[in-house]
ZALUM-478333 format. One record per residue (C-alpha): residue in one letter; x, y, z. Coordinates in steps of 0.5 Angstrom, whole numbers, plus 500, padded with zeros to 3 digits. Example, Ala and Ser with C-alpha at 12.3 -4.5 7.8 and 13.67 -1.06 7.14 Angstrom:
+---------+-----+-----+-----+
| residuo |  xx |  yy |  zz |
+---------+-----+-----+-----+
|       a | 525 | 491 | 516 |
|       s | 527 | 498 | 514 |
+---------+-----+-----+-----+
//
This chain:
+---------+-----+-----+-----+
| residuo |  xx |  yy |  zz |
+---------+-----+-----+-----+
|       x | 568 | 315 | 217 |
|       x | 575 | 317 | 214 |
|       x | 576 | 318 | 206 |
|       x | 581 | 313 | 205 |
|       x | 581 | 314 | 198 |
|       x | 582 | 322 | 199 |
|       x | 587 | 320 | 205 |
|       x | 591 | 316 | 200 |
|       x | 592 | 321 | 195 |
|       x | 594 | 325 | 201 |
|       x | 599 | 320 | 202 |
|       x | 601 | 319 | 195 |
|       x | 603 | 326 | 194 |
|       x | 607 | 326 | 200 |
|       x | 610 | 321 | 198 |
|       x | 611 | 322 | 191 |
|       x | 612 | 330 | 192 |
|       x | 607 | 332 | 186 |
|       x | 601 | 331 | 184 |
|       x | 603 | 329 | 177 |
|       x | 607 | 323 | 180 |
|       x | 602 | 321 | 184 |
|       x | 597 | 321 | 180 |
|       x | 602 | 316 | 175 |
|       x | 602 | 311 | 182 |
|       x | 594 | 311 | 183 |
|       x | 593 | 309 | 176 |
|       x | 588 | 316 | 176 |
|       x | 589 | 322 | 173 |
|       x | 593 | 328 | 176 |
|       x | 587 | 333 | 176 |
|       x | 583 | 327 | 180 |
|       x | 588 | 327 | 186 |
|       x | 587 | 334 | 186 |
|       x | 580 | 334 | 187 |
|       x | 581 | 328 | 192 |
|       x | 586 | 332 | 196 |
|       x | 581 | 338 | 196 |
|       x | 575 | 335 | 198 |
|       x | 579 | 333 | 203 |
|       x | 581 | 339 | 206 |
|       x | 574 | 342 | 206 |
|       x | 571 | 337 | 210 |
|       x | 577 | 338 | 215 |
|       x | 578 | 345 | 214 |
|       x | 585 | 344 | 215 |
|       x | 590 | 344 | 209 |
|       x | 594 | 339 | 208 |
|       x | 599 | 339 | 202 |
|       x | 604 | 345 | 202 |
|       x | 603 | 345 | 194 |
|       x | 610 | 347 | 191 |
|       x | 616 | 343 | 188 |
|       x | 617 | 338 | 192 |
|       x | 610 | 338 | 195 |
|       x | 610 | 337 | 202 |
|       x | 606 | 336 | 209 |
|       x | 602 | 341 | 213 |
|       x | 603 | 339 | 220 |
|       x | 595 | 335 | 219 |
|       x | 598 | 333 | 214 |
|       x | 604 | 329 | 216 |
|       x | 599 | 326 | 222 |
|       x | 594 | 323 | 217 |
|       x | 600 | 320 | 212 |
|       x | 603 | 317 | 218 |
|       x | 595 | 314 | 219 |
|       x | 595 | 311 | 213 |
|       x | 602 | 307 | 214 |
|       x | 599 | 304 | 221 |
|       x | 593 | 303 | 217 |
|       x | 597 | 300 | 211 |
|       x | 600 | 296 | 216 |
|       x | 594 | 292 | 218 |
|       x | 591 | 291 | 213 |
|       x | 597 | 288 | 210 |
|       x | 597 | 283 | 215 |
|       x | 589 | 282 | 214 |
|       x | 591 | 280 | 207 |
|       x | 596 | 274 | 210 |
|       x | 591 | 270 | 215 |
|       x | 585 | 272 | 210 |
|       x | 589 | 271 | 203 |
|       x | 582 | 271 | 200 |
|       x | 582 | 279 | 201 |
|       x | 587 | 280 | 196 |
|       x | 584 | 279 | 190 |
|       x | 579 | 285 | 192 |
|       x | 585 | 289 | 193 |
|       x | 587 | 293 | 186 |
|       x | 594 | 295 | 190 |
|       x | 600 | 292 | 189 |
|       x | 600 | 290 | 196 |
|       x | 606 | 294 | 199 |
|       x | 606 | 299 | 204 |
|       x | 610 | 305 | 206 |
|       x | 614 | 307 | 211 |
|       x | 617 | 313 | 213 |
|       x | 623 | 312 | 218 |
|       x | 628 | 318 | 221 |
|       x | 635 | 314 | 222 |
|       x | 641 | 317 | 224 |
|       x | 646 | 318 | 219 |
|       x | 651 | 314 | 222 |
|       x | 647 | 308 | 223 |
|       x | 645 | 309 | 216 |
|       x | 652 | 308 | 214 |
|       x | 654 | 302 | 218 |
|       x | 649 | 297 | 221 |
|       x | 641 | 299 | 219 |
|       x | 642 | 297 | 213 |
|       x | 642 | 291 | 214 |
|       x | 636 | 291 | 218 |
|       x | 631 | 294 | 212 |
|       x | 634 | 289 | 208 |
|       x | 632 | 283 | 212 |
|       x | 625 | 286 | 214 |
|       x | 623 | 289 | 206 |
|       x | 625 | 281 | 205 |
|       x | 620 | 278 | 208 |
|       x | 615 | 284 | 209 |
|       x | 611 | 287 | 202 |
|       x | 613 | 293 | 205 |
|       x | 617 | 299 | 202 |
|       x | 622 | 304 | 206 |
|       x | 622 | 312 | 206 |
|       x | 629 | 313 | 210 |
|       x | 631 | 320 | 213 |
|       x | 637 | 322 | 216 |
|       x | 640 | 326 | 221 |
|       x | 644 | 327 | 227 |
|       x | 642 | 322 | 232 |
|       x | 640 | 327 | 237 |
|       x | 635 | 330 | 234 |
|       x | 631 | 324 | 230 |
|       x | 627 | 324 | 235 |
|       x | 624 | 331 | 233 |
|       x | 621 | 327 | 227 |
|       x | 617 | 323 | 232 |
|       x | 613 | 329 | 235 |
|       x | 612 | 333 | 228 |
|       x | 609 | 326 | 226 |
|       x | 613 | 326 | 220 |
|       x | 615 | 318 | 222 |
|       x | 613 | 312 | 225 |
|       x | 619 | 310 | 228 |
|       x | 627 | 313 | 229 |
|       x | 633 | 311 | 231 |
|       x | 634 | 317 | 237 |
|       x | 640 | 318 | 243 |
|       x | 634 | 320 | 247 |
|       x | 632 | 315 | 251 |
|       x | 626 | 319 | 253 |
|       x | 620 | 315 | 250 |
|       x | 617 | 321 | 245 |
|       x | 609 | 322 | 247 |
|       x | 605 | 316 | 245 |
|       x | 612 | 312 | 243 |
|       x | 616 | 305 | 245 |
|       x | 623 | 307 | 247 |
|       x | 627 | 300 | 245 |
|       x | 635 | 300 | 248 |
|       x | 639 | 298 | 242 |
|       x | 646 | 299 | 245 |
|       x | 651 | 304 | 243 |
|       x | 654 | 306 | 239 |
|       x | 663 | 307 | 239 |
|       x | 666 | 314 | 236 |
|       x | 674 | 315 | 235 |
|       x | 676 | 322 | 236 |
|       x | 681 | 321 | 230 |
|       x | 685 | 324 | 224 |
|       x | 691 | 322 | 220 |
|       x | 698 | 322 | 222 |
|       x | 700 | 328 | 219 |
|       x | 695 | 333 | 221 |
|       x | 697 | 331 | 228 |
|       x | 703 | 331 | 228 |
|       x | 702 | 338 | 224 |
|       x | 696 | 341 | 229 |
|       x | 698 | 337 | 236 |
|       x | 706 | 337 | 237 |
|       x | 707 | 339 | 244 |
|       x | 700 | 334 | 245 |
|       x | 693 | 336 | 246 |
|       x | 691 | 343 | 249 |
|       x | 685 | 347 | 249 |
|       x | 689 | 352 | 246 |
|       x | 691 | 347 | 240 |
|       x | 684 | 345 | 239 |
|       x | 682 | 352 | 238 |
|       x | 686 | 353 | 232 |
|       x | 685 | 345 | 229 |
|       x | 681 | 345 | 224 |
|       x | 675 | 339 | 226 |
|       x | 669 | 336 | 222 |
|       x | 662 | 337 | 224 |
|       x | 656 | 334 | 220 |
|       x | 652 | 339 | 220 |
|       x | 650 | 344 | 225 |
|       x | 646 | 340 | 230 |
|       x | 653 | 336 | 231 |
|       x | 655 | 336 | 238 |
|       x | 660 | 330 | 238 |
|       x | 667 | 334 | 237 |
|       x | 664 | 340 | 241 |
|       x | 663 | 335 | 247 |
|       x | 669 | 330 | 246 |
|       x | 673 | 337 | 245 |
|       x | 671 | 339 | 253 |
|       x | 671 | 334 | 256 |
|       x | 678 | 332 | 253 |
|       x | 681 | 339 | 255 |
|       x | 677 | 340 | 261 |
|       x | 674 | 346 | 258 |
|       x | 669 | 349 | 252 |
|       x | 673 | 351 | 245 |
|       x | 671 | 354 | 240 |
|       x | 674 | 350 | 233 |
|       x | 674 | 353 | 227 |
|       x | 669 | 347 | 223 |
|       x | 668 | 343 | 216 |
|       x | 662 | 342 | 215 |
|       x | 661 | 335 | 211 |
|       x | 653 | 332 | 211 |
|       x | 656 | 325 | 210 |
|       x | 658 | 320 | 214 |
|       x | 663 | 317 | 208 |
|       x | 666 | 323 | 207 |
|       x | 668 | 324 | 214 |
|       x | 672 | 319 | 215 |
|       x | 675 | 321 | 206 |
|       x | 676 | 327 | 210 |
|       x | 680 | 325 | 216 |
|       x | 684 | 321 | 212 |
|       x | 686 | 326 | 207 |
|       x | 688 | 330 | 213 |
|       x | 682 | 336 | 212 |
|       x | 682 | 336 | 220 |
|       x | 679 | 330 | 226 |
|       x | 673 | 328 | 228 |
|       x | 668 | 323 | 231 |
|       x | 668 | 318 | 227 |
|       x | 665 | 311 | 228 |
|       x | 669 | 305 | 230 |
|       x | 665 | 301 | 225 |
|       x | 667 | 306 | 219 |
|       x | 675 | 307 | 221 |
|       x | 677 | 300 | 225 |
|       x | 681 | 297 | 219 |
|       x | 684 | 305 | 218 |
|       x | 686 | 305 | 226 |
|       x | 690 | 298 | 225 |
|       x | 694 | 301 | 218 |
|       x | 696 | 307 | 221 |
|       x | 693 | 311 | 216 |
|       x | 688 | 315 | 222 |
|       x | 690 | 316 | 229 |
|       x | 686 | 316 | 236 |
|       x | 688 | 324 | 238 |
|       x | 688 | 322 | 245 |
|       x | 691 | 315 | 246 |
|       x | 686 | 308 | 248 |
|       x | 679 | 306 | 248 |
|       x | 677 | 311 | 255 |
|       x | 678 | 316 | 251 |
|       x | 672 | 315 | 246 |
|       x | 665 | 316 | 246 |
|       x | 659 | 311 | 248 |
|       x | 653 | 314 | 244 |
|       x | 647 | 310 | 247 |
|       x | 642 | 309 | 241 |
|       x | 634 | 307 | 242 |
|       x | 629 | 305 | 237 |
|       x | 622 | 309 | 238 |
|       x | 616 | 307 | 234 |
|       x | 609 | 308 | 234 |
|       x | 605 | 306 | 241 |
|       x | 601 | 300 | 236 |
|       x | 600 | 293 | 237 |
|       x | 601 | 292 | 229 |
|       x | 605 | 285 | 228 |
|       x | 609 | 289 | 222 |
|       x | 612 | 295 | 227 |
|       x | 613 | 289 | 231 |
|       x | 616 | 285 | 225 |
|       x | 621 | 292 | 224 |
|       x | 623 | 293 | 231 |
|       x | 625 | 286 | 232 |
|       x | 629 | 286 | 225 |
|       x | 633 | 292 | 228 |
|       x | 634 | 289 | 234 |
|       x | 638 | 284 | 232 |
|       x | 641 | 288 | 227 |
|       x | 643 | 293 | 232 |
|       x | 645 | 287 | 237 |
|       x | 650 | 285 | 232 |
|       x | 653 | 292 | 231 |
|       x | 654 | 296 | 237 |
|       x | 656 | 295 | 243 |
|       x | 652 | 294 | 250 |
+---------+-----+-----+-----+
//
């Protein structure tokens, strides 16, 4: 039988990064929850926290966080068909759950799929961003329950829900056009124009700049881990990028960003799936239905 009590505070220090502020959470004292997270790990023999500022998860660790949300889950809606169990619980009644969302998503349309499922479930998000690309990653380290992904490859022990694509414009100013691409778009006029990349995992403009080229062009890079300043970026004409029709459809019809190659054919498709935790919880199933339909009205199929 698991400690939920010390499986809890694990949690909780996770969560809150320190044991100080988990404590605070749990209405204990700092130095119980250390002993709690100690005993724990004896008995495993593992360690569990990566005691620092902020603490974090050992790969266990990460594990047995993500038991406690599937557990959290369940016994919330216990709580639903026998109200009675909730006089018997001393917990505010919500639970947490961790989510890697690319940042794109994240800025345009996920939104309004947390708001409508935190409306209707006595649920709390911990959302993470990174490229869509490598979200996945999170589900196998185990760090999350569920990830909005472009790999449509279900991840081990995980559903894999087509949401639809995603559309992104190889855009820039006027300007930095008719600055960077007088003569038209070459390979060579690539290598010398300054493009915007999200981090170093991004591939977006890497991939457009070869297939609208015809071959592989080193570009010399800005980096700007946000998806509003990437389209400020664009429009100040610090250099072109990917950006999501979503976020520059009103910039388009004003002029004040231009496609780099004219006509939709010229975009790229994104396909985005929403993998979550192989588990028949009614709350995962609540959550990936208020992403479905949120996804269903913002992106294309």
């Amino acid at each position: 039988m698991l400690d939920y009590v010390s499986l809890s505070a694990v949690a909780q220090v996770v969560r809150e990064g320190s044991f100080e502020r988990a404590a605070q959470a749990l209405h204990v004292t700092a130095s119980a929850v250390s002993q709690r997270v100690k005993l724990l790990e004896e008995r495993l023999g593992l360690a569990l926290i990566v005691r620092g500022t902020p603490c974090t998860a050992t790969e266990a660790g990460h594990w047995l966080c993500r038991h406690v949300e599937q557990v959290g889950m369940l016994e919330r809606d216990l709580h639903t068909a026998l109200p009675a169990l909730t006089a018997l619980d001393a917990d505010d009644g919500r639970v947490t759950l961790r989510i890697a969302v690319n940042a794109d998503s994240l800025a345009t349309w996920f939104i309004d799929a947390a708001q409508a499922f935190t409306q209707a479930e006595p649920a709390l998000l911990d959302l993470s961003a990174d490229d869509q690309d490598h979200t996945a990653e999170w589900l196998r380290e185990g760090t999350v329950l569920a990830a909005v992904s472009s790999s449509t490859k279900p991840v081990q022990g995980c559903h894999a829900v087509p949401l639809g694509q995603m559309r992104y414009v190889a855009s820039a100013s006027p300007e930095y056009v008719h600055r960077h691409f007088p003569n038209g778009l070459t390979a060579a006029a690539l290598a010398n124009a300054p493009c915007l990349s999200f981090n170093r995992k991004d591939q977006l403009q890497a991939t457009w700049a070869r297939r609208a080229s015809g071959e592989a062009v080193t570009m010399p890079q800005h980096w700007l881990p946000s998806s509003q300043g990437f389209v400020q970026a664009a429009l100040a004409g610090m250099g072109w990028g990917m950006n999501p029709m979503a976020m520059v459809a009103g910039h388009l019809k004003s002029g004040a960003l231009v496609r780099l190659l004219p006509g939709p054919e010229n975009d790229l498709l994104v396909p985005l799936v929403w993998q979550h935790a192989r588990l028949k919880i009614p709350m995962l199933d609540r959550l990936t239905a208020a992403v479905q339909k949120a996804a269903g009205q913002a992106l294309e199929p």
